[in-house]
Steps between C-alpha positions, in 0.01 A plus 500: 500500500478790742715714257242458271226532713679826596512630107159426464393676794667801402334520143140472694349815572513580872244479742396861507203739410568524173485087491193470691269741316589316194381185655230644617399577198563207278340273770203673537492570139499129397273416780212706434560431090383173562208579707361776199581221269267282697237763541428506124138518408478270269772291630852615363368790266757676602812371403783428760716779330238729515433413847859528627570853268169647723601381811828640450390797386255578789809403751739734345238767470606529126086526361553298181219257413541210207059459579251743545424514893160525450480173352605330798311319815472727852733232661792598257391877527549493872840311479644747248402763759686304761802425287499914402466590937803208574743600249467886620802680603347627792351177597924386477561742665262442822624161541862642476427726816314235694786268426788715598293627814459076606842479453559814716264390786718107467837663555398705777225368608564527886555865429190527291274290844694775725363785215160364481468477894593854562294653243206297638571626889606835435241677512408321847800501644719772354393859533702716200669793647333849458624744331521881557716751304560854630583715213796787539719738274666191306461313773273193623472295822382130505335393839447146488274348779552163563236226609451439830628167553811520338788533756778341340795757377447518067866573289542855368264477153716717226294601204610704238323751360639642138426864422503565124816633309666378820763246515576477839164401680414589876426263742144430701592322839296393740604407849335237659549456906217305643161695483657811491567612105650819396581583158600726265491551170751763291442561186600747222377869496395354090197366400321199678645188307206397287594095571643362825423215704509295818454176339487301858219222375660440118687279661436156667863353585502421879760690734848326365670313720828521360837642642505853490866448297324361240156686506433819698223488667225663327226743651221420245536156601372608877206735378406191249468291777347735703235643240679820545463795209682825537361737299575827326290752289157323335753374286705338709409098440652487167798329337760763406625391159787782505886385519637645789856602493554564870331356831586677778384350828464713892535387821624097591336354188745193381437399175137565541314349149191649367297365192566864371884426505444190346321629212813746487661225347400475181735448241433625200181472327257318512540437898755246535624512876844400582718409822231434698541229808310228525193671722518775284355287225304341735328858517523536170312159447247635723447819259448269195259236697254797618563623117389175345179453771377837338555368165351188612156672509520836276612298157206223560258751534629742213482157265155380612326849548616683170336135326214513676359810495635558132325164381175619728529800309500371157253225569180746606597749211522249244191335628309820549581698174663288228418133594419415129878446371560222751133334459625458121757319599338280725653647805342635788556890550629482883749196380607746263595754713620285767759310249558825301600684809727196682668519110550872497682495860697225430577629156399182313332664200262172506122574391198322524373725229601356092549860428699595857441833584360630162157543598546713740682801312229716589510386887710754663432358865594129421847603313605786773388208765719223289750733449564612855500171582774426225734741665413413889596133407862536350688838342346734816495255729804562707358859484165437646622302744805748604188754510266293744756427731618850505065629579521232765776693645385815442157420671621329768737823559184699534230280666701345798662607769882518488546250717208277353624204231848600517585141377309552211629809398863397503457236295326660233749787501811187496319361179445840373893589541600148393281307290731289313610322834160356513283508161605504165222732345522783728825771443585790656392819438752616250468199313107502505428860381742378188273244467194689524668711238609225286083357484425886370737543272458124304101497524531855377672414192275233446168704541681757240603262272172342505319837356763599308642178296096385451426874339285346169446164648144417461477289765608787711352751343131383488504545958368779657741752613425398861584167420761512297649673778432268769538223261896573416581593911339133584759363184733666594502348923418138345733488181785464787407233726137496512415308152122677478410644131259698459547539113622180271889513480487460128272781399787724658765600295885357460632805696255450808585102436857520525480741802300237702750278404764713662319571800376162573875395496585785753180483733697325794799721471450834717380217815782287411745752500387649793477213651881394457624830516416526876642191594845467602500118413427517175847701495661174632361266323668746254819470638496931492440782704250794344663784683843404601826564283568189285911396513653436157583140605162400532342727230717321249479149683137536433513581156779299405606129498581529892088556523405184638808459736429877678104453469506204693717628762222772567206288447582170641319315771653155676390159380493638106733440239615868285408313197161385660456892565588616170304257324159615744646854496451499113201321398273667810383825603749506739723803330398434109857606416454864638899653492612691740452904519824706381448837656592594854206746612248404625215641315668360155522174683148473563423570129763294399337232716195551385561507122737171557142332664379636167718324280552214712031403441609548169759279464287250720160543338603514072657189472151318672316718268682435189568120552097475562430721172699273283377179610139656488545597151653181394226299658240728301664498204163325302286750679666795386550331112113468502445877661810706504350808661298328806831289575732785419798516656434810683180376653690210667770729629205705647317209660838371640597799636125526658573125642838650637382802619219324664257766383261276296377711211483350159479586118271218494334265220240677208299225570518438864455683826760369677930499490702527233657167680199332465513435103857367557619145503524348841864467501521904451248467803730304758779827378284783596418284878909531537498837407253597757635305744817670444339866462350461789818455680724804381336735782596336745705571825833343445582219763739674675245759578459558880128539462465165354768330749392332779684651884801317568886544588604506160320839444705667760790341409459610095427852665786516653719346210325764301582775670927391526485423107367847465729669736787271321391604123471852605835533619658281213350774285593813719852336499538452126346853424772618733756335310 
């Protein structure tokens, strides 16, 4: 019984992210189906399939509609809205932070009460030191003047400061005797390093109390407790993200650990840390916590401010200048441009208006409005918010005082320098300007193709200049994700058709890419390495029948069978199959990698798409019989590929306003709800991602593992190219 109990378990999905955003969404899917069912006026005029294909649709932000909006009571108005807010990405991703930063307060929570007590008495009861810096021929002095009540003897403080094009770094040390301080400060006759940092508040791990054998005893674990900051430069408060090859230390300092040395660390990309002692992470925890509080607030307010001044927006110009296209649909202009702009954010496509965005070609305010909204909601969203948190920085740098929010400053610079640790939409900088140029380059092609591939269309044609300029850009940003139209999809011609079909299948792939590309989990969950030599035994144990036996020995966890792995490892987005990289260097790794992540969506999405396109077309076999060319077959690949993509724009019906879905028979319905259930979760973090993963043991431990499979594939590889 328990052996079977045990197989079972295995061929369950596990209790992860991945697990519990697809419950999330089923449950409150069929929940809130029943309650639009229910809210029919008359009673039941819409159908139960209908019901659950909108409510699904609004969830997974997808846009398509099987009944005109309009038609519909207030009640069901407002819970479409709700259902498009809840099943937001960035709404996930809020409660994702405020989870993990709960579970970050629960593990250390008597840290976190000894945080939270300082912070609140510092300003009484600590005074920070002040600073003065005497200036010489490549020289500087540090006098440090200590508050008046402190008597007690401080450990020598070692803080590296890294010159560029240097590898071995000079030391900053500060001598602390009772309340007489003398320090000095020798640095390189170079340039003043554009980044250091003292880093004395980032952490909030209490002075360690364990033997010095195992743990040295640490100096920023004294100037934490005391509220201490040593400074240098106006620059001096930051988190040094540079490897440093060489500490050297002066005077009796014993092991003396500095955040700055910790962040030395780093192994690899994507700033996984490595032989670090059990305070050490404890400091480390402490970097992440403040990380997440920040996060805490700026995502919230991003989410909610964005939709509410956008939908303000939209509601007085609608109502003040073109209030007649809602009024003819029975809708109220402000509800128009409330809904319209919660729908462009979120990327739902949905439209109170029969005609969606069509009457307002000529309304250059309401589609650059929608359309920045469009791009501020998913594709440039890890941009925007990279770019706000860098401003904060920046004026914070200028308007306070360099001793003044020091805290705050740190933190911002730590999520900054290593965003995947905490958030899964924000990147570092490399990987964010490729994204920025990635949203250029497709929306450009788009916008071209637009003016180019319509040249004789008369639908096209009969705009305005202005507008058919404004009219294609707006297109081309909702064709993606955003599921807006501003002219009907089947007045445009095959080329343009088949494009959108294209680029509604790749709309999540520069953020997904990105997003798996920077982190180092997703490379375990791989059972690979992007940058590290790969050893013939387990290149061809991967690729041959040995696969499963050498895949589980990198990717196995206790308390799972390898066939329970495989079995998950297969049929979820938890590797889709991705083989591993063949070249050595690491700039053809990364492209390797990235092309691998490539084929690996593919291999994961086309069998979903082209299982869901034959059943379709089987189901609507007497549809197409009676009219071949509405039910053709490429107009249900199209409005599959829309329901995959979650975009939400549709060829349509010649006699209907709304979805191509919504002439098809109900079972072809209940299809198109799996297929954006399961569209909607192909973006997704993986589970093993650390941004998703709540703190624990195991983290540190899978670091660490991490780092001595690398080390142990590198040199299996460096041995065998030897030989």
């Amino acid at each position: 019984m328990e052996s079977t109990h045990s197989r079972l378990r295995t061929m369950l999905p596990p209790i992860n992210f991945i697990s519990i955003h697809y419950a999330y969404f089923i449950i409150v899917c069929l929940f809130a189906s029943l309650i639009f069912w229910g809210s029919s006026n008359p009673a039941h005029s819409i159908s139960y399939a209908d019901s659950l294909f909108l409510v699904v649709s609004a969830m997974t932000e997808t846009g398509l509609n099987t009944v005109n909006l309009s038609e519909m009571t207030t009640w069901q108005q407002i819970l479409l809205f709700l259902l498009i807010i809840f099943g937001s990405a960035i709404w996930v991703s809020i409660w994702t932070v405020l989870a993990r930063k709960h579970a970050f307060e629960k593990r250390f929570e008597d840290v976190v009460r000894a945080e939270r007590l300082r912070r609140a008495n510092r300003s009484s009861s600590v005074n920070l030191s002040r600073l003065r810096f005497m200036r010489f021929q490549g020289r500087r002095s540090l006098n440090v003047i200590p508050p008046p009540a402190m008597t007690e003897t401080l450990d020598l403080v070692s803080i590296s400061t890294p010159s560029p094009g240097k590898s071995n770094n000079p030391i900053l040390d500060v001598h602390a005797h009772h309340t007489h301080y003398t320090g000095t400060a020798k640095l390189s006759d170079n340039n003043t390093p554009q980044r250091s940092s003292t880093l004395a508040h980032i952490a909030f791990a209490e002075t360690p109390h364990s033997s010095p054998e195992n743990h040295p005893p640490t100096g920023i674990s004294t100037a934490a407790q005391h509220g201490y900051l040593v400074s240098q430069n106006n620059t001096a408060r930051r988190i040094a993200p540079q490897r440093q090859e060489h500490m050297e230390t002066e005077g009796d300092a014993k092991g003396d650990f500095s955040v700055r040395s910790l962040f030395a660390r780093a192994a690899g990309r994507n700033a996984q840390f490595h032989g670090l002692s059990r305070e050490e992470r404890r400091v480390l925890g402490g970097c992440e916590y403040r990380a997440l509080r920040v996060l805490a607030v700026i995502v919230p307010l991003y989410f909610f401010l964005w939709q509410f001044i956008g939908c303000m927006a939209l509601g007085a110009w609608i109502n003040r200048h073109r209030p007649e296209p809602p009024l003819r649909n029975g809708v109220n202009p402000w509800w128009l441009g409330i809904f319209n702009g919660a729908s462009a954010f979120n990327n739902s496509g949905m439209s109170l208006l029969d005609l969606n965005m069509i009457p307002f070609q000529d309304s250059y305010y309401v589609l650059v409005t929608m359309g920045l909204l469009i791009l501020a909601g998913n594709t440039a969203y890890p941009i925007f918010l990279r770019l706000i948190l860098w401003g904060i920085l920046q004026i914070l740098d200028v308007a306070t005082m360099e001793t003044e929010l020091c805290e705050l400053k740190e933190t911002l610079q730590f999520i900054l320098d290593y965003p995947r640790r905490v958030y899964t939409n924000l990147f570092p900088q490399r990987q964010t300007w490729w994204l920025v140029f990635m949203v250029i380059l497709v929306n450009s092609v788009d916008w071209v193709a637009f003016e180019l591939l319509n040249m004789g269309n008369p639908a096209v044609e009969s705009l305005s200049k202005g507008s058919r300029v404004v009219d294609g850009l707006f297109q081309a940003v909702a064709v993606r994700s955003g599921g807006f139209y501003v002219i009907a999809i089947p007045s445009l011609y095959i080329g343009v058709q088949v494009l959108y079909t294209i680029m509604m299948y790749i709309s999540c792939f520069p953020v997904v890419i990105t997003l798996r590309h920077t982190n180092v989990y997703e490379e375990r969950s791989l059972g690979i390495y992007s940058g590290d030599p790969i050893s013939p035994d387990i290149e061809s144990g991967l690729h041959g029948r040995s696969g499963v036996t050498s895949l589980t020995r990198h990717i196995s966890h206790s308390g799972t069978s390898a066939i329970g792995q495989v079995f998950r490892h297969t049929l979820t987005w938890h590797g889709v199959g991705v083989r591993t990289p063949l070249t050595n260097s690491a700039a053809d790794s990364r492209i390797s990698f990235i092309s691998q992540q490539i084929q690996g969506q593919l291999a994961h999405d086309m069998w979903w798409l082209a299982a869901a396109v034959l059943v379709i077309v089987t189901i609507e076999t007497s549809n197409f019989l009676a009219d071949p060319v509405t039910f053709s077959v490429f107009n249900v690949i199209f409005e599959v590929v829309s329901a995959y993509g979650c975009v939400g724009i549709s060829v349509g019906l010649p006699s209907a306003n709304y979805s191509f879905a919504g002439g098809w028979h109900t079972a072809s319905k209940i299809v198109l709800c799996a297929v954006m259930l399961r569209g909607r979760h192909r973006n997704l973090p993986v589970a093993l991602d650390r941004a998703v993963r709540l703190p624990g043991d195991d983290l540190h431990e899978e670091e660490e593992e991490d780092h001595r499979l690398r080390r142990s594939v590198t040199i299996r590889g460096v041995e065998s190219g030897e030989g």
